[in-house]
C-alpha positions in Angstrom: 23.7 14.8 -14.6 24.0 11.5 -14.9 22.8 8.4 -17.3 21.0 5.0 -15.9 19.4 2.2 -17.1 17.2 0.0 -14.9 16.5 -3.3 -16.0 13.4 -5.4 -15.6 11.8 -8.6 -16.7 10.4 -7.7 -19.8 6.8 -6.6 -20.8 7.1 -4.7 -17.2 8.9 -1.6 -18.3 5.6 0.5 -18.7 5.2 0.3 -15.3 8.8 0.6 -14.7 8.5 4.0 -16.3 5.9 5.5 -14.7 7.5 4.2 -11.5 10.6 5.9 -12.3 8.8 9.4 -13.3 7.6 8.9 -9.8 10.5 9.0 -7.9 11.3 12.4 -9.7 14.0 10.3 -12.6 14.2 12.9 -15.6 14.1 12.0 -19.1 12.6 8.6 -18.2 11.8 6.5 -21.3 11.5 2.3 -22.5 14.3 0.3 -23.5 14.8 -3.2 -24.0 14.3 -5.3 -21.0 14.5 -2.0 -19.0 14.3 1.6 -18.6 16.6 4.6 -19.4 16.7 7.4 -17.4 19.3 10.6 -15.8 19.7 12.2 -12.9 21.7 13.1 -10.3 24.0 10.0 -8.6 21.4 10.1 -5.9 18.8 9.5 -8.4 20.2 6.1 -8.9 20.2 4.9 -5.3 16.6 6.5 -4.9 15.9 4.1 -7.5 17.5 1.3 -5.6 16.0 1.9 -2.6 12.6 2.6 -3.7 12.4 0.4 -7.1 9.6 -2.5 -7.0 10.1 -3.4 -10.1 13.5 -3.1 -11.3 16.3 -5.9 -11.0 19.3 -3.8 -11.4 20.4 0.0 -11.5 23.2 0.2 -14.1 25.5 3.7 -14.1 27.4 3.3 -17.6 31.1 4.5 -17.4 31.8 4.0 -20.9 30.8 2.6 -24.4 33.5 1.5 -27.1 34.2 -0.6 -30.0 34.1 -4.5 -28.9 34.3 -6.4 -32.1 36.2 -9.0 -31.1 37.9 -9.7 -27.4 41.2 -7.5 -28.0 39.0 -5.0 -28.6 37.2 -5.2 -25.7 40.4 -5.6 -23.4 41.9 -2.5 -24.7 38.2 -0.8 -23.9 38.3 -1.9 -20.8 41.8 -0.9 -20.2 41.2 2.9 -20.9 38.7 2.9 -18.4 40.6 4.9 -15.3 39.1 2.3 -12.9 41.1 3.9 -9.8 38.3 6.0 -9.4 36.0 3.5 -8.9 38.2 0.9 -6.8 41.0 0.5 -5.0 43.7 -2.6 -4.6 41.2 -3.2 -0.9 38.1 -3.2 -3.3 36.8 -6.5 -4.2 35.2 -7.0 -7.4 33.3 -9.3 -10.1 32.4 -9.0 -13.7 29.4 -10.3 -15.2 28.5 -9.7 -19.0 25.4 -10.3 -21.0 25.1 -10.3 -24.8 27.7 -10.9 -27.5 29.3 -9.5 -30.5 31.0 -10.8 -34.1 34.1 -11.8 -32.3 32.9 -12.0 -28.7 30.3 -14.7 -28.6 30.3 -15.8 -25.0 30.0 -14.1 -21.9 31.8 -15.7 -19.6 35.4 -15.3 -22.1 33.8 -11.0 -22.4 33.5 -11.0 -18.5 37.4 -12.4 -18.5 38.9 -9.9 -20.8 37.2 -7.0 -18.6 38.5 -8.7 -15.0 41.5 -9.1 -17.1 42.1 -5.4 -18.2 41.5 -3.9 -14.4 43.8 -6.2 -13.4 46.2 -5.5 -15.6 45.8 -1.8 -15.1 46.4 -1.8 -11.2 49.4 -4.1 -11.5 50.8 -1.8 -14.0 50.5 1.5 -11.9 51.7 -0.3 -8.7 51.9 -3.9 -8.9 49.0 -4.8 -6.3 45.7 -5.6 -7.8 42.0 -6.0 -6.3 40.7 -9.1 -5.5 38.1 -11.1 -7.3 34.9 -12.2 -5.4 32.3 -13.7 -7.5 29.8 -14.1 -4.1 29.8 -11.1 -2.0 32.0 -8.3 -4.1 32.2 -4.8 -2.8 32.1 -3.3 -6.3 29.8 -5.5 -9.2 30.6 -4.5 -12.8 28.3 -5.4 -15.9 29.9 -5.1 -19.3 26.7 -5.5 -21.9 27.8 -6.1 -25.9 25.4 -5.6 -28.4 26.1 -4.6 -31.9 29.7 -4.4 -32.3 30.0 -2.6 -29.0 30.5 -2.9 -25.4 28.7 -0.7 -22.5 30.6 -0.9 -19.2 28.7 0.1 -16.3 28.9 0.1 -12.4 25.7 -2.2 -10.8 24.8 0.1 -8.5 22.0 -2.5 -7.0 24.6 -5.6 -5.9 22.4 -8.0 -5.6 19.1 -8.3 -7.8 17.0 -5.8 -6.5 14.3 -8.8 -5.9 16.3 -9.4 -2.9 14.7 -7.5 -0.5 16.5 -8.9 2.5 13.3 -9.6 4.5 13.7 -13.7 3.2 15.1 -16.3 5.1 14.3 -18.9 3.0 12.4 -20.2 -0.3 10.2 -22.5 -1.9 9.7 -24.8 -4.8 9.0 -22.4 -6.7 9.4 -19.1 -5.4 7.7 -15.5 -7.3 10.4 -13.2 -7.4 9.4 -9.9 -5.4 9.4 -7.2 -8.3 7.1 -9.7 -10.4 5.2 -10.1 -7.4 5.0 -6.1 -7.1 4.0 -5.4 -11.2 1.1 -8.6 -10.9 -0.1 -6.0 -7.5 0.1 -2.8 -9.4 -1.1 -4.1 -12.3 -4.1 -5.5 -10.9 -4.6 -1.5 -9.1 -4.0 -2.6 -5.5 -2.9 0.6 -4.0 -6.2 1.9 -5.1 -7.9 -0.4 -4.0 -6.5 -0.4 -0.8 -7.1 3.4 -0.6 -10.7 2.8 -1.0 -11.2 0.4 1.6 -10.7 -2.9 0.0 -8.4 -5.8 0.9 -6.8 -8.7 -0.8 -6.9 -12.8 -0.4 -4.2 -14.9 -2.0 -5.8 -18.8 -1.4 -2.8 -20.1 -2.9 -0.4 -18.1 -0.8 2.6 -20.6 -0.7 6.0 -18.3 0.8 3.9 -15.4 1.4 5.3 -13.4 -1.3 2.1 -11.5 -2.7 0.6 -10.6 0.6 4.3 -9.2 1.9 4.7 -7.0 -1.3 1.5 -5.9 -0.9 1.9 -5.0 2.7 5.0 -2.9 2.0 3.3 -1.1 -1.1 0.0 0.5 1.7 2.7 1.1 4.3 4.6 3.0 2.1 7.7 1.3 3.3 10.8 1.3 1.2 11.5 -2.6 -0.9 15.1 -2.0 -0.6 15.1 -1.7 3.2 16.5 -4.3 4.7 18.9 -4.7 1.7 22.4 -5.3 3.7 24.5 -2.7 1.6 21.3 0.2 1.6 24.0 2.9 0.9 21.1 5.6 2.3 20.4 6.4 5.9 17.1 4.8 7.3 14.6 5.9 9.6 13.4 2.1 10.2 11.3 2.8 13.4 8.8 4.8 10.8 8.5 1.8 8.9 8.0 -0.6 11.6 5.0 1.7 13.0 3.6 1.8 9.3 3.0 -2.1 8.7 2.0 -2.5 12.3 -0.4 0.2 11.9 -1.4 -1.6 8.6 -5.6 -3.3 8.7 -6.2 -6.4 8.9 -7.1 -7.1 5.5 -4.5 -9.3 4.2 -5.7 -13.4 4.0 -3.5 -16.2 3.1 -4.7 -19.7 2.1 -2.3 -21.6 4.0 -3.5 -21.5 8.2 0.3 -22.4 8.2 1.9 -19.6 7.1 2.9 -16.4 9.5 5.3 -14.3 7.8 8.1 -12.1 10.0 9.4 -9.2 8.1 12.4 -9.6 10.9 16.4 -9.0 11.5 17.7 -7.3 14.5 15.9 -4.3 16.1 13.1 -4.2 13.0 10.4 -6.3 13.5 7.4 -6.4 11.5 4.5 -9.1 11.1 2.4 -9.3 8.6 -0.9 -10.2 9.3 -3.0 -13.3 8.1 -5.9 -15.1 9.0 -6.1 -18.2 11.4 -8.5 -19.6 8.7 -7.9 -22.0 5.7 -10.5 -20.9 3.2 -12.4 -24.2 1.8 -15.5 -23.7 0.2 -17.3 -23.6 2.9 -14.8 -21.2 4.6 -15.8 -18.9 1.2 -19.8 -19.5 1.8 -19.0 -17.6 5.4 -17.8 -14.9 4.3 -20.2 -12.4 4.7 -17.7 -9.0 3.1 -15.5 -10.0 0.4 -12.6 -8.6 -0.2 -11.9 -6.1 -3.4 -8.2 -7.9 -4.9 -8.3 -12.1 -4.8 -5.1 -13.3 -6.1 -5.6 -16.8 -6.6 -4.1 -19.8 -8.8 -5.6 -20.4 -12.5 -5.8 -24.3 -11.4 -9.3 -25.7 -10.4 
């Protein structure tokens, strides 16, 4: 058995939770900015895979003493980090928070790269590469309190990455956001009883794809390029096809693809651009608007 924390913008991690309990996570309760929970090690990539709401999935390796950045270097360096990596194993360190001694991230994230370093040169003089882009293996060293919680980032890349995006706007709404505003306003059921949804101000399509995913029941960390689960893809391909037509966007310009490779997906939208007299046409409305708060 296993400990995890998931973290999460905050003031989402009551839906985190019951998200969680969902995908059979035991001893699932809040924390800050997140949610604590155990299981196996597969219950940490279910979460990965299956998370809408989380940003990370963090599996702690260790917690020590960090008052000041010696302390944390000879933390780090007790850590047997060979099981983890390897000299062909690239890696970063980020770190969040600070203590009495350690007051900046960036120096706390040094003394950690620092002390694996140190460690493989020490047992056989090679030593692992750092990649702050594309690493194989993301470590995230959080201080709070006089101490320091090292944990593997099982998720990579922010879990709001879910692969399907080529591009972005202005100002983009990040996917698990998108995914809490949907629950929160009781989509699924609504969905389930017939209803459909409108987003007038649709600009990137971000509302209407999450929402799409959620009544096909298809998996947000999919198309994520390092999934570390095997995928049945054609299931979900059939289950957003098969999906009504009850999704309308705002813009008669956008046409989203859900596409790489061999799985395609489309999600549908109307050819119309709802004006107000668009809206006096409409003879069934749908049950879920999302809409802007602007006039």
């Amino acid at each position: 058995m296993r400990d995890f924390f998931a973290s999460c913008p905050k003031g989402l991690e009551y839906l985190l939770v019951d998200e969680l309990k969902a995908l059979a996570a035991l001893d699932v309760h809040e924390g800050l900015a997140g949610v604590y929970f155990r299981g196996e090690l597969e219950a940490g990539y279910r979460a990965c895979l299956w998370s809408r709401l989380a940003s990370r999935v963090l599996l702690p390796i260790a917690e020590f003493g960090a008052e000041d950045g010696d302390a944390l270097y000879a933390g780090a360096l007790a850590i047997d980090w060979a099981q983890h990596l390897d000299v062909q194993t690239s890696f970063a360190v980020a770190a969040v928070g600070k203590t009495h001694g350690v007051n900046h991230s960036q120096y706390a994230a040094l003394r950690v790269k620092d002390a694996i370093v140190d460690q493989f040169r020490s047992n056989g003089g090679e030593r692992p590469n750092v990649d702050t882009e594309n690493p194989a293996l993301r470590v995230h060293v959080a201080l709070r309190r006089g101490k320091a919680i090292v944990s593997i980032d099982l998720s990579g890349a922010p879990l709001h990455q879910r692969g399907y995006r080529q591009g972005k706007g202005v100002a983009p709404l990040k996917e698990n956001l998108a995914a809490a505003m949907l629950l929160r306003a009781g989509w699924p059921a609504v969905h389930a009883e017939g209803g459909g949804i409108v987003d007038p101000m649709c600009g990137s399509g971000t509302l209407l794809i999450e929402a799409a995913l959620m009544v096909a029941d298809v998996a947000p960390g999919l198309r994520r390029e390092r999934t570390r689960v095997c995928l049945t893809r054609p299931s979900a391909t059939h289950n957003l096809r098969s999906c009504p037509a009850s999704f309308i966007s705002g813009d008669n310009r956008w046409n989203t693809c859900i596409a790489r490779t061999n799985w395609i997906a489309r999600v549908w939208s109307s050819a119309i651009r709802p004006t107000a007299s668009a809206w006096g046409r409409m003879t069934t409305w749908p049950r879920s608007i999302v809409c802007s708060a602007k006039n």
